[in-house]
C-alpha positions as CSV (number, residue, x, y, z in Angstrom):
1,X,108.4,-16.6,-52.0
2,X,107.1,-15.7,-48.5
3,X,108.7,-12.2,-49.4
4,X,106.4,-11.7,-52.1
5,X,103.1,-13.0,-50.5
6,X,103.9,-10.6,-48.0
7,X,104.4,-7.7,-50.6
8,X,101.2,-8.8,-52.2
9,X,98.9,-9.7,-49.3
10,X,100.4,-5.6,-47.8
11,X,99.5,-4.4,-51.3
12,X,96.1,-5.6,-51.2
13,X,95.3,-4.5,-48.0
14,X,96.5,-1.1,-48.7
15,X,94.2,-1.1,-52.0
16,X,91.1,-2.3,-49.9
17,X,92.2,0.6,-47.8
18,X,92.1,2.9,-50.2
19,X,88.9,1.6,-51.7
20,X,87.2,2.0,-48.1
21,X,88.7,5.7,-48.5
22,X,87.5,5.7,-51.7
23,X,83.7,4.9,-51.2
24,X,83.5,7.0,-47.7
25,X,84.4,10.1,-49.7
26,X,82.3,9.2,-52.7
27,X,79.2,8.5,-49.8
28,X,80.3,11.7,-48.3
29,X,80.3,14.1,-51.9
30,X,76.4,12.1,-52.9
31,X,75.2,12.9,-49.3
32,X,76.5,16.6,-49.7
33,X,75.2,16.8,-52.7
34,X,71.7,15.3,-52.0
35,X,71.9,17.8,-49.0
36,X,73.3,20.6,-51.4
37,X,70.0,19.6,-53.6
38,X,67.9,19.4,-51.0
39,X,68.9,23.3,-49.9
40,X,68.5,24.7,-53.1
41,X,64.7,22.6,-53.4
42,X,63.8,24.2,-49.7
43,X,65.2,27.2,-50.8
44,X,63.2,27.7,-54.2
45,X,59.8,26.0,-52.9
46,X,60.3,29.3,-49.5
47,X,60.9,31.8,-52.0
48,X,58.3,30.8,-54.4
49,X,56.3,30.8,-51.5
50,X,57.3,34.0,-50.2
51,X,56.3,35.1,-53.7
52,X,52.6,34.4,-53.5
53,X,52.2,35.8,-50.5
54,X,53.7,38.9,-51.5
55,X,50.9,38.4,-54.5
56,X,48.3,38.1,-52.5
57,X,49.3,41.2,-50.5
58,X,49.7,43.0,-52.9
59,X,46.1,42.4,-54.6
60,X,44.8,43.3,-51.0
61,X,46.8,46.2,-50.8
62,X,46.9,47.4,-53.7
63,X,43.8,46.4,-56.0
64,X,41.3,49.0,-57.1
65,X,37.8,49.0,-57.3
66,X,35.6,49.8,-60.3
67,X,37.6,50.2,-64.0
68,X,41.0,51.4,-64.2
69,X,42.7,52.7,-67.2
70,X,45.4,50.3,-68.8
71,X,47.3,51.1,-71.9
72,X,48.3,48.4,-74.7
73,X,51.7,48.8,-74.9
74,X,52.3,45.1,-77.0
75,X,50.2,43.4,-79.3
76,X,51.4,40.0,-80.7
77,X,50.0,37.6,-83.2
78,X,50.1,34.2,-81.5
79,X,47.9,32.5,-83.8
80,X,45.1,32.3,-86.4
81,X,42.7,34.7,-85.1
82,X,44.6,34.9,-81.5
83,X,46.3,38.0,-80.1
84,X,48.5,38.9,-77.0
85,X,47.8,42.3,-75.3
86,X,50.4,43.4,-72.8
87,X,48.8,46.2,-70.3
88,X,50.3,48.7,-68.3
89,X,49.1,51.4,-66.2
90,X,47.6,54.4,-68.2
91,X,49.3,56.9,-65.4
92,X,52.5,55.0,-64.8
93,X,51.8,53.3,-61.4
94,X,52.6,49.7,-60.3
95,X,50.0,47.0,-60.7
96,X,49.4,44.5,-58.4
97,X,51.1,41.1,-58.9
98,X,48.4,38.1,-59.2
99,X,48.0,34.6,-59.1
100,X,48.5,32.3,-61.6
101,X,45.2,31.1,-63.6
102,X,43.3,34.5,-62.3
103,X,41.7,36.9,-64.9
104,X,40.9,40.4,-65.7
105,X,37.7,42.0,-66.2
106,X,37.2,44.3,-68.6
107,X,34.6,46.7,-70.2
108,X,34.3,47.9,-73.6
109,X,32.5,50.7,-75.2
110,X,32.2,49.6,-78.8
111,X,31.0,52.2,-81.3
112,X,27.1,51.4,-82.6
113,X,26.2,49.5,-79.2
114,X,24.2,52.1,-77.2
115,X,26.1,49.7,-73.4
116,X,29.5,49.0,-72.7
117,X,30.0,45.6,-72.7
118,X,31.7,43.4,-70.2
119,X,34.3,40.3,-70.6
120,X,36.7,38.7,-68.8
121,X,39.8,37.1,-70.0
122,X,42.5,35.2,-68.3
123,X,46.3,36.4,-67.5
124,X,48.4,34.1,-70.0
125,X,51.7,34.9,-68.4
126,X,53.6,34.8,-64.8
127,X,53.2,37.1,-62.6
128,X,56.8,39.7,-62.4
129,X,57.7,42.3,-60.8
130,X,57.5,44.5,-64.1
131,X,54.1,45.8,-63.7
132,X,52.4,44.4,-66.9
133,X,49.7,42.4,-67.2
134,X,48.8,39.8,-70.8
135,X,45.7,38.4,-72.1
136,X,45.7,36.2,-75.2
137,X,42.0,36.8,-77.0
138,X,41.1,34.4,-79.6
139,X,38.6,35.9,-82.3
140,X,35.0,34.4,-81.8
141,X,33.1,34.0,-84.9
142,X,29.3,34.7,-83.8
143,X,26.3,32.4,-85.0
144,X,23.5,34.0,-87.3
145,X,20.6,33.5,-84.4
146,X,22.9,34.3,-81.4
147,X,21.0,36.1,-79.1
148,X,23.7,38.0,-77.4
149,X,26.8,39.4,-78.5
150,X,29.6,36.7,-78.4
151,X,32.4,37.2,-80.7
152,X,31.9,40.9,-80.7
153,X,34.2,42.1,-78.5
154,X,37.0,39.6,-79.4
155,X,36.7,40.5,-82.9
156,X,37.2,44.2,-81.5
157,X,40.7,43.1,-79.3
158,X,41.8,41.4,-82.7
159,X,40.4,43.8,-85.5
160,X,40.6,47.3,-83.9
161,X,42.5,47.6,-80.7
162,X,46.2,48.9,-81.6
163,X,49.3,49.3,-79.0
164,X,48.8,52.8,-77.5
165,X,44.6,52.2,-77.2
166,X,43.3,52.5,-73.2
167,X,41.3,49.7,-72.0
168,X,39.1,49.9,-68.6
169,X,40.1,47.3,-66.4
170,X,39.2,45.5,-63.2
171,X,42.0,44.2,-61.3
172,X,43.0,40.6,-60.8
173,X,40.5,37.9,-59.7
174,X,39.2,34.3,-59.8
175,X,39.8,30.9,-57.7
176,X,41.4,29.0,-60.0
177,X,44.7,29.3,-59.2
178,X,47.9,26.8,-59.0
179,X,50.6,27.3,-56.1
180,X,54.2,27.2,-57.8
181,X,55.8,26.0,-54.7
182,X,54.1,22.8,-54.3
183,X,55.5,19.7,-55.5
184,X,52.4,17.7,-56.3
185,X,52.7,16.7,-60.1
186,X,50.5,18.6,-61.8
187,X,48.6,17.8,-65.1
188,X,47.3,20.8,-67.2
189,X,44.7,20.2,-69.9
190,X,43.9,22.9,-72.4
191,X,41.6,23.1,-75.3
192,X,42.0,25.6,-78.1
193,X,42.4,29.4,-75.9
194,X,41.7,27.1,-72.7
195,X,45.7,27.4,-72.4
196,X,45.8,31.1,-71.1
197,X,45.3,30.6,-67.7
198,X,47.4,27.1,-68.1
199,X,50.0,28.6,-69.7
200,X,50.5,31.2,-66.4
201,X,50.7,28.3,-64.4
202,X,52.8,26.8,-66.7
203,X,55.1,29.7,-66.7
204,X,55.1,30.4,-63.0
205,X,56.5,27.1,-62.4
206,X,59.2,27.4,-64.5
207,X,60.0,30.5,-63.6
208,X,60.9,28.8,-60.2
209,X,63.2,26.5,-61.7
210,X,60.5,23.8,-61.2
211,X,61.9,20.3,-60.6
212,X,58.0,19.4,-60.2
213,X,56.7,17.0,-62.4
214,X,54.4,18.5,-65.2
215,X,52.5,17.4,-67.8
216,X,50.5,19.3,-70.2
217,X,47.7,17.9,-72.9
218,X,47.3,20.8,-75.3
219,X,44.3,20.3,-78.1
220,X,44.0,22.4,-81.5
221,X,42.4,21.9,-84.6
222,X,45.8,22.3,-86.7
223,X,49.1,24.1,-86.4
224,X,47.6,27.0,-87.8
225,X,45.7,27.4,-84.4
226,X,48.3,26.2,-82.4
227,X,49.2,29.3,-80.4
228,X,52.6,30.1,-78.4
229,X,54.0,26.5,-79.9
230,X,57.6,27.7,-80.0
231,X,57.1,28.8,-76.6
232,X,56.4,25.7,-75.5
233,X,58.4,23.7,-77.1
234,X,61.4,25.9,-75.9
235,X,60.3,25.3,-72.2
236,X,60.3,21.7,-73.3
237,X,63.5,21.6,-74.0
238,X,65.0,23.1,-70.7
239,X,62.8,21.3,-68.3
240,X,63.2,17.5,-68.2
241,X,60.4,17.2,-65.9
242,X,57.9,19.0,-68.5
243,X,55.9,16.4,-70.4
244,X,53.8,18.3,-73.5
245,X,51.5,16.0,-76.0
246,X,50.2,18.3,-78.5
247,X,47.1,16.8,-80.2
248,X,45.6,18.0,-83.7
249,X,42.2,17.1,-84.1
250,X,42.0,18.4,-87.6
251,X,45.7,18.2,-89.2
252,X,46.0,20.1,-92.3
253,X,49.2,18.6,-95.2
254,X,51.1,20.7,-93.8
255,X,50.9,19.2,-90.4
256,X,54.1,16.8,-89.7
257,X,53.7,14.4,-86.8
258,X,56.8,14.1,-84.3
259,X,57.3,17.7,-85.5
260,X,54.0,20.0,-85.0
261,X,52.1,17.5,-82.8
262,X,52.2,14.2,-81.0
263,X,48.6,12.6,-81.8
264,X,45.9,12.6,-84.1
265,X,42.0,13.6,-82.4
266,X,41.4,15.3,-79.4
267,X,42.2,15.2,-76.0
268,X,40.6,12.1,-74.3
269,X,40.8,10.1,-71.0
270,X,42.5,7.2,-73.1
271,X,45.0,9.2,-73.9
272,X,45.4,10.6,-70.1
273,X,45.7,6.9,-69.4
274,X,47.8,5.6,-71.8
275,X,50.5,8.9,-71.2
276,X,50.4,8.9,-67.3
277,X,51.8,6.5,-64.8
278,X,49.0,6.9,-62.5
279,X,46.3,9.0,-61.0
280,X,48.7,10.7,-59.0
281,X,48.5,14.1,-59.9
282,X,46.1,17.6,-59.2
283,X,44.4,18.0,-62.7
284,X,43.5,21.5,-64.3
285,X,41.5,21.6,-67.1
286,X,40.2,24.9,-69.2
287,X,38.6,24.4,-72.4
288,X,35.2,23.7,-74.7
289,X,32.6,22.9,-71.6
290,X,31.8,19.5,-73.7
291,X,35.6,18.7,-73.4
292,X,35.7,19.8,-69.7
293,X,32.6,17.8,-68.7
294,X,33.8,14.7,-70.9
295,X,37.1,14.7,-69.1
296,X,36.1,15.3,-65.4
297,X,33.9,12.7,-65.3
298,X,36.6,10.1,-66.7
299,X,38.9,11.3,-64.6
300,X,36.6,10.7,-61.4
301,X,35.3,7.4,-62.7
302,X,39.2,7.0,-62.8
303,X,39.6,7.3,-59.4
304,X,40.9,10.9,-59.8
305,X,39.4,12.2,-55.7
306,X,37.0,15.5,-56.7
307,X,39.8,17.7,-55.2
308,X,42.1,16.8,-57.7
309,X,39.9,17.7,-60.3
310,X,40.0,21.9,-61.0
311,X,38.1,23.3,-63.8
312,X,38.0,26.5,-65.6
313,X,35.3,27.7,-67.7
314,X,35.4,30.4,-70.0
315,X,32.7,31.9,-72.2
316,X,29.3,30.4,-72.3
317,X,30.7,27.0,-70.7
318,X,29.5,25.9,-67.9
319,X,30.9,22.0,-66.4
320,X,28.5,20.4,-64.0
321,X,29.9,19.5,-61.0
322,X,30.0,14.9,-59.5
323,X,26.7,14.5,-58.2
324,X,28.1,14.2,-54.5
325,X,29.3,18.3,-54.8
326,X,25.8,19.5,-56.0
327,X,23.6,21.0,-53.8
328,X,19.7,20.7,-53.8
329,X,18.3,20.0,-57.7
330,X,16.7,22.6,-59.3
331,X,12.6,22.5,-59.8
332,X,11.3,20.2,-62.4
333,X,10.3,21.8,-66.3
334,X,7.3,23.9,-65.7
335,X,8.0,26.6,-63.3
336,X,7.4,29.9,-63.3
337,X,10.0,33.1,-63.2
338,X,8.5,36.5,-62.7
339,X,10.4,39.4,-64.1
340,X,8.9,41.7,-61.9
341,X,10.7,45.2,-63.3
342,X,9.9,44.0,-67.0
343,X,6.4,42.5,-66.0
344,X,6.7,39.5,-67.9
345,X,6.3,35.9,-66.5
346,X,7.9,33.0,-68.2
347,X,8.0,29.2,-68.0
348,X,11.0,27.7,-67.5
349,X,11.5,24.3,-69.3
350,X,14.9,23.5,-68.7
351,X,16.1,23.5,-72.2
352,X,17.3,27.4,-72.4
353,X,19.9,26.5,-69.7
354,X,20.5,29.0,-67.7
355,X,18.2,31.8,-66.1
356,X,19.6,34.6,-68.3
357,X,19.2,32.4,-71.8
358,X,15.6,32.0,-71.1
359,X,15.3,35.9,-70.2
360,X,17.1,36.7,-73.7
361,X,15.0,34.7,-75.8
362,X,11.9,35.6,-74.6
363,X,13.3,39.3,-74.8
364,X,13.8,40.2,-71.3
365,X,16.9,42.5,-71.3
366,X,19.5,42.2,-68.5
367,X,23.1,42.4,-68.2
368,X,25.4,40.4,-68.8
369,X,29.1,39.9,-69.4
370,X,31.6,36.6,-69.0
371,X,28.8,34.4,-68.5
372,X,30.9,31.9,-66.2
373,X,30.4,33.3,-62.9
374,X,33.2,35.6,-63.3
375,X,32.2,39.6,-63.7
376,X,28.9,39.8,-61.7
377,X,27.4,41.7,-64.5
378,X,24.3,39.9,-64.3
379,X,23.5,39.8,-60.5
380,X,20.3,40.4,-59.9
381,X,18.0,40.7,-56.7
382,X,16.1,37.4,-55.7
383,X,12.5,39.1,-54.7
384,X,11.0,35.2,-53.7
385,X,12.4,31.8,-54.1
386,X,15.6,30.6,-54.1
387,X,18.2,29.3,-57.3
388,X,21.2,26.8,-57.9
389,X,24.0,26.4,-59.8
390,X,25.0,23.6,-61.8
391,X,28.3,24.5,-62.2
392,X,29.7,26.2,-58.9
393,X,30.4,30.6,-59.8
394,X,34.1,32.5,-59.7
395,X,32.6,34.5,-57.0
396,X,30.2,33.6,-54.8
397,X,26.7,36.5,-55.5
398,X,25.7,38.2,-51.9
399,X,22.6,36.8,-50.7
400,X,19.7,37.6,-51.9
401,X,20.9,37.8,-55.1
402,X,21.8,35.6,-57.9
403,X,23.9,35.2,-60.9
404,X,21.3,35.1,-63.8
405,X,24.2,33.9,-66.6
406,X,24.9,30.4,-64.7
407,X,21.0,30.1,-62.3
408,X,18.4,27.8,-62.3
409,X,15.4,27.8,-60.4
410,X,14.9,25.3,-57.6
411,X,10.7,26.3,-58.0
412,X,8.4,29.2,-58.6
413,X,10.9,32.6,-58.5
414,X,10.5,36.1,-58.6
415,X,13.3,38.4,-59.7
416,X,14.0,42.3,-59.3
417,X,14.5,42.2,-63.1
């Protein structure tokens, strides 16, 4: 009897023995894999880092001034009414890489319009080392009474332009820009063809095997519109930490939710609230400047800090900025703008927004391209008095001058126009 307490009380010792064994080697394999982990995360966040410096380099190096010639060597449908245009050089040379969210400037020269006309669209695609540059263009169908030309040169990149056609293009730019090696969670808000520069981001960081977390609240009207979905959904499917809620704000029959999209209406801040965990995150939003302005203001009344809130405009939009970033007001309705060069004085009452909408309706002619701060098309020399912006410009006008597409007056102002 003692015999076999002895074997059992040996045998239990040598399995608590073996269980110790056991759980130090298991502790040892999870802490060398953690560490393992850990590498490979250091590793990926250094090279992704190493990347955009080499970007940046590289457009400092290598950018060009003026309009270089890029040839269409791929044109996809992505959409109803939306095209891709892959670019390469026209003489076989490198591009410079770029930054994702930055955009191209471009100028056209459209048969019947007696000046070229200047746009800028945003890189939809990563930056590599292939030397080849994308823009998604969604057609723009022009009002009656428009007094400039929108929708004229998208309808020429989706009805005319073929793959072989030369485009004049100014290199990379723009500040709104994500950093792939970061590991803040990131929430990217797009709206209709707001997703180009998104989906470069999006790409960028996937590209690094990301293990960042990443949400993105896409808005069409229907599937018809709903451009690069299998894309998407395949970079969905690879990346655990990728969180996509597609919202339809006009489903058609043919519509199936679960399947095509994830929620009726548009993208709102009860939907940002009911999705996310917290306020946690660096928010980029691109779209309508209605849906822009809507959601950046929820999100700071959220608690979002102003930091965390980075906003693209494209086309006309323009997104005021929280009333603790803006500078000085602008004049009261009722001042006066002199157009010196065109000797016309005009009152401005607020209402025509900006200081180039009032000169176009009152039939002062001046130039004019993106009309978000972007191009600098519409500079234009500030003779007396001094502007502001309600929505902060791409780039930054020299002094002296202003940009016309997104200035207001701050009182009586005379412009070398």
């Amino acid at each position: 009897m003692l015999e076999t307490l002895g074997y059992v009380i040996v045998a239990g010792t040598a399995v608590q023995m073996v269980l110790s064994l056991y759980g130090t080697w298991r502790r040892g394999c999870l802490e060398r894999r953690s560490f393992a982990a850990e590498a490979r995360l250091f590793e990926r966040r250094v090279e992704l880092s190493l990347r955009r410096a080499e970007a940046e380099r590289d457009l400092t190096v290598n950018a060009w001034s003026g309009f270089r010639k890029l040839k269409v060597v791929r044109k996809v449908r992505e959409a109803e009414d939306v095209h891709s245009f892959e670019l390469t050089a026209h003489n076989g040379r490198s591009l410079p890489r770029y930054l994702p969210g930055q955009f191209l400037t471009f100028q056209f020269r459209i048969p019947g319009r007696a000046k070229p006309l200047v746009r800028c669209y945003s890189l939809s695609d990563a930056p590599t080392d292939g030397g080849r540059y994308r823009i998604s263009v969604k057609r723009v169908v022009a009002p009656d009474d428009a007094a400039c030309d929108p929708g004229i040169v998208s309808g020429y990149l989706n009805d005319v332009v073929r793959e072989g056609d030369i485009l004049d293009v100014r290199g990379p730019t723009g500040s709104f820009i994500s950093d792939p090696a970061s590991d803040q969670p990131i929430v990217l808000i797009a709206g209709g063809i707001g997703i180009t520069p998104l989906l470069s981001m999006l790409n960028a960081m996937c590209d690094g095997q990301t293990e960042r977390e990443i949400w993105l609240f896409y808005g069409v009207r229907n599937r018809g519109q709903h451009a690069f979905a299998e894309h998407i959904a395949g970079l969905r499917q690879l990346y655990p930490t990728l969180h996509v809620v597609t919202c339809y704000s006009r489903p058609t029959e043919s519509c199936v939710p679960g399947r095509h999209y994830d929620w009726p209406g548009r993208v709102d801040l009860a939907l940002l609230k009911n999705a996310l965990p917290s306020t946690n995150y660096v928010f980029y939003l691109c779209g309508p400047a209605a849906m822009m302005e809507t959601l950046a203001d929820g999100l700071h009344d959220w608690g979002v800090p102003a930091n965390d809130i980075r906003v693209e405009a494209f086309g006309a939009a323009t997104v005021r900025r929280q009333p603790s970033e803006r500078p000085a007001p602008a004049a009261e309705p009722g001042v006066e703008i002199r157009f010196d060069r065109s000797d016309k004085t005009l009152t401005w009452d607020g209402s025509a927004g900006s200081i180039l909408a009032l000169a176009e309706s009152n039939g002062v002619a001046l130039e004019s391209g993106c009309r978000a701060g972007h191009c600098g098309t519409c500079v234009v020399a500030v003779k007396a008095g001094t502007v502001d912006y309600p929505a902060e410009p791409a780039v930054a006008p020299e002094p002296g001058t202003c940009l016309a597409c997104m200035a207001v007056p701050r009182g009586r102002l005379v412009l070398d126009a």
